[in-house]
TORNUSE-243253 format. One line per field, with one value per residue (C-alpha): residue in three letters; residue number from 1; x, y negated, z negated. Coordinates in nm, 2 decimals, m for minus. Layout:
% residues N
residu (ALA/...)
num (NUM/...)
x (X/...)
y (Y/...)
z (Z/...)
% end
This chain:
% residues 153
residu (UNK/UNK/UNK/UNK/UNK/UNK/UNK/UNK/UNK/UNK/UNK/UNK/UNK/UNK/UNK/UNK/UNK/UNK/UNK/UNK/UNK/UNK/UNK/UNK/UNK/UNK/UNK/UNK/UNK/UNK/UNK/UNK/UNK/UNK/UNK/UNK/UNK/UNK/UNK/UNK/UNK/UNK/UNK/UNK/UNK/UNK/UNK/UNK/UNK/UNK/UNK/UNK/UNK/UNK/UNK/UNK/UNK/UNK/UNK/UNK/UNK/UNK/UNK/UNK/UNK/UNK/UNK/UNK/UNK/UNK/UNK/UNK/UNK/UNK/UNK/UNK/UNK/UNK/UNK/UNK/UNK/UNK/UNK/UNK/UNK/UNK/UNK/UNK/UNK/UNK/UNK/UNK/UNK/UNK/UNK/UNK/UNK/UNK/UNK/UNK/UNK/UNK/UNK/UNK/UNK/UNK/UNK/UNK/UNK/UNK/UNK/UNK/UNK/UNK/UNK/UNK/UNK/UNK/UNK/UNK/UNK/UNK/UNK/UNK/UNK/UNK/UNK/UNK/UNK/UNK/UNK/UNK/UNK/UNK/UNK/UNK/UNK/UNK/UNK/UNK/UNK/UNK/UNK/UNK/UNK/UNK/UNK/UNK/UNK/UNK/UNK/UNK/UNK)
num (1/2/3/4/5/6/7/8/9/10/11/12/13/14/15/16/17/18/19/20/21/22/23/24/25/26/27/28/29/30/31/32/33/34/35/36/37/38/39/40/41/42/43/44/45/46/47/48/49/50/51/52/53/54/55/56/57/58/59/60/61/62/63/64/65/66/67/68/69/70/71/72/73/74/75/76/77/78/79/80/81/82/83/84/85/86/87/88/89/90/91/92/93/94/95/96/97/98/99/100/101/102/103/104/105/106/107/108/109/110/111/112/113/114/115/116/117/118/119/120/121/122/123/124/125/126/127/128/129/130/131/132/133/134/135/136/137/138/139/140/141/142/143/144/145/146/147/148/149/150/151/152/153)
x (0.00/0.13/0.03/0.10/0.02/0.09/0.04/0.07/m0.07/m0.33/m0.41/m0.74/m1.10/m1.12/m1.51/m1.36/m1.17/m1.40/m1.66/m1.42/m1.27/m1.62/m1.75/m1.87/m1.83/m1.52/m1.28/m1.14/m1.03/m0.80/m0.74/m0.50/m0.59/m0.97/m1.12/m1.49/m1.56/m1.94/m2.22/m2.37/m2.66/m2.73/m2.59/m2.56/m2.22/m2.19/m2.15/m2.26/m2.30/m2.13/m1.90/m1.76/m1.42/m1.24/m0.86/m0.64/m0.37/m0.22/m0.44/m0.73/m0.92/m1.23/m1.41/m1.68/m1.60/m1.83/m1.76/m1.67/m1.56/m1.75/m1.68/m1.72/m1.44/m1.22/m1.24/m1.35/m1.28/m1.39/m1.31/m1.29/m1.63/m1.59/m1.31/m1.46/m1.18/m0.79/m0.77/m0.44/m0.56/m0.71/m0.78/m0.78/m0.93/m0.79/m0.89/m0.91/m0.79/m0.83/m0.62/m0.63/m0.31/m0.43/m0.20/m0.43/m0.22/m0.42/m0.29/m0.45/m0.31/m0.43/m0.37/m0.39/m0.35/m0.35/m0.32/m0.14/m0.24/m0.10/0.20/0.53/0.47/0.22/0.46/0.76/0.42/0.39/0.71/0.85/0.55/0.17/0.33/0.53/0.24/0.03/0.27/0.33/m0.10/m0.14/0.15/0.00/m0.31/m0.23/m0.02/m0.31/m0.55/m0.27/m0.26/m0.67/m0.69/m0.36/m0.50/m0.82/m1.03)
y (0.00/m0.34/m0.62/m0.97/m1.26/m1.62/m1.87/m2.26/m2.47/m2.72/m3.10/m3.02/m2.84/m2.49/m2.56/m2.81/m2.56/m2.27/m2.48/m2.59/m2.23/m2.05/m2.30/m2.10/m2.38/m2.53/m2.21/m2.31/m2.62/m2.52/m2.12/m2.10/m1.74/m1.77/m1.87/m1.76/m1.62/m1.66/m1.42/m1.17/m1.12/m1.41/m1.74/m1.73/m1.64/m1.37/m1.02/m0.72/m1.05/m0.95/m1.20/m1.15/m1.27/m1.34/m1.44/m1.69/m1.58/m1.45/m1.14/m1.23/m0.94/m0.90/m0.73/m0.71/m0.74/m0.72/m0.95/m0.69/m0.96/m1.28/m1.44/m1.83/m2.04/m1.69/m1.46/m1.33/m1.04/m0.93/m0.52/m0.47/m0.23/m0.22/m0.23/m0.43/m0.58/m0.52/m0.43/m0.25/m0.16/0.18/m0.09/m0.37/m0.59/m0.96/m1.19/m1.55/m1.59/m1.92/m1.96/m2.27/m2.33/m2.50/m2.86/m2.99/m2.79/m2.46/m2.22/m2.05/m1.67/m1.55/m1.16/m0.96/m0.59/m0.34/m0.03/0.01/0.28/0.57/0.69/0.52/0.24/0.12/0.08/m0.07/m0.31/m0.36/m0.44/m0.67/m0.84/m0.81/m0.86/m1.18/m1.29/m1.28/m1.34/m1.70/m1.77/m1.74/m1.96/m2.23/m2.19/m2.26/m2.55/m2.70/m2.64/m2.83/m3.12/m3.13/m3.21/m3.38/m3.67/m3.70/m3.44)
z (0.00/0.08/m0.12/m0.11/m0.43/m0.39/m0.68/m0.75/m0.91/m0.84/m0.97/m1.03/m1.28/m1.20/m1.10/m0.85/m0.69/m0.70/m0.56/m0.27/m0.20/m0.24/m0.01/0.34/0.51/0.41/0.43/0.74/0.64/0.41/0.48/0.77/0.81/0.91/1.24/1.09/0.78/0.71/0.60/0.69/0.52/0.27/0.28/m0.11/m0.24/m0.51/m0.58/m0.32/m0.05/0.27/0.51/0.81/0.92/1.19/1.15/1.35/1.56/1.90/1.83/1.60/1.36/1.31/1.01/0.75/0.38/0.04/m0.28/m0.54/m0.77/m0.87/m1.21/m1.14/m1.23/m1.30/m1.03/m0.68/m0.48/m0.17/0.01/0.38/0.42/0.83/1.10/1.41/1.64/1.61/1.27/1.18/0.83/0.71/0.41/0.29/0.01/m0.13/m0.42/m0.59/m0.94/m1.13/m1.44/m1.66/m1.84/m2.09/m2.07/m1.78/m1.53/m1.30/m1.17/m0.83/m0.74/m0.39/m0.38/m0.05/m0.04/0.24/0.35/0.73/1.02/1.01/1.12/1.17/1.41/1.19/0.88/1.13/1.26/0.92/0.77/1.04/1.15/1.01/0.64/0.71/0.90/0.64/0.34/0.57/0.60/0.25/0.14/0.39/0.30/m0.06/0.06/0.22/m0.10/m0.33/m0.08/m0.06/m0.43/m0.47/m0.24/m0.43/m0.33)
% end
């Protein structure tokens, strides 16, 4: 399993973020990774919901996930429940931790975790490309959420 966590921390409330990364609507401002990711069944946000997503890139994915995870202001968590375009994953599930550290400072963590295809090609795909990719989204992604709210957001 390859997994990939990326933390810093953010000048702003934990409900300020949540609200902005849970936003639908907003992900792609601030999520590199994403061309879509919207829902499938319910617009509302929240356990068992379903989103589908569709990454950036030179080759974009496509997939269906469920929310697993949905503590407001804590946590959220979503699993990959269906393959539909270019997906090089058997699996694959990532989440959004929110920790307050207590001296007006937060911290936000975005985890990532994956199982590759099968067989060799997959792992070399894996270890030289898909993981560096991704490892390189999430950090600009965070990036992009710490300048949001560090101009006033």
């Amino acid at each position: 399993m390859t997994r990939i966590q990326e933390s810093l921390e953010i000048p702003a409330a934990p409900r300020a973020i949540w609200n902005y990364v849970q936003d639908y609507h907003r992900r792609r401002e601030w999520d590199v990774t994403m061309a879509r990711f919207e829902p499938s069944d319910t617009e509302q946000v929240g356990k068992d919901a379903r989103v589908f997503a569709r990454t950036s890139g030179l080759t974009p994915m496509e997939y269906e996930s469920i929310y697993v995870s949905y503590d407001p202001f804590k946590v959220s968590a979503v699993k990959m429940t269906r393959p539909i375009r270019n997906v090089p994953f058997s699996s694959a599930a990532g989440s959004w931790r929110y920790n307050d550290l207590h001296d007006g400072r937060r911290e936000f963590t975005m985890t990532f975790g994956y199982e590759p295809g099968p067989g060799p090609l997959h792992r070399w795909l894996d270890k030289f490309l898909i993981e560096p990719a991704i490892q390189r989204g999430i950090r600009a992604s965070l990036r992009n959420l710490q300048k949001h709210f560090a101009d006033g957001a």
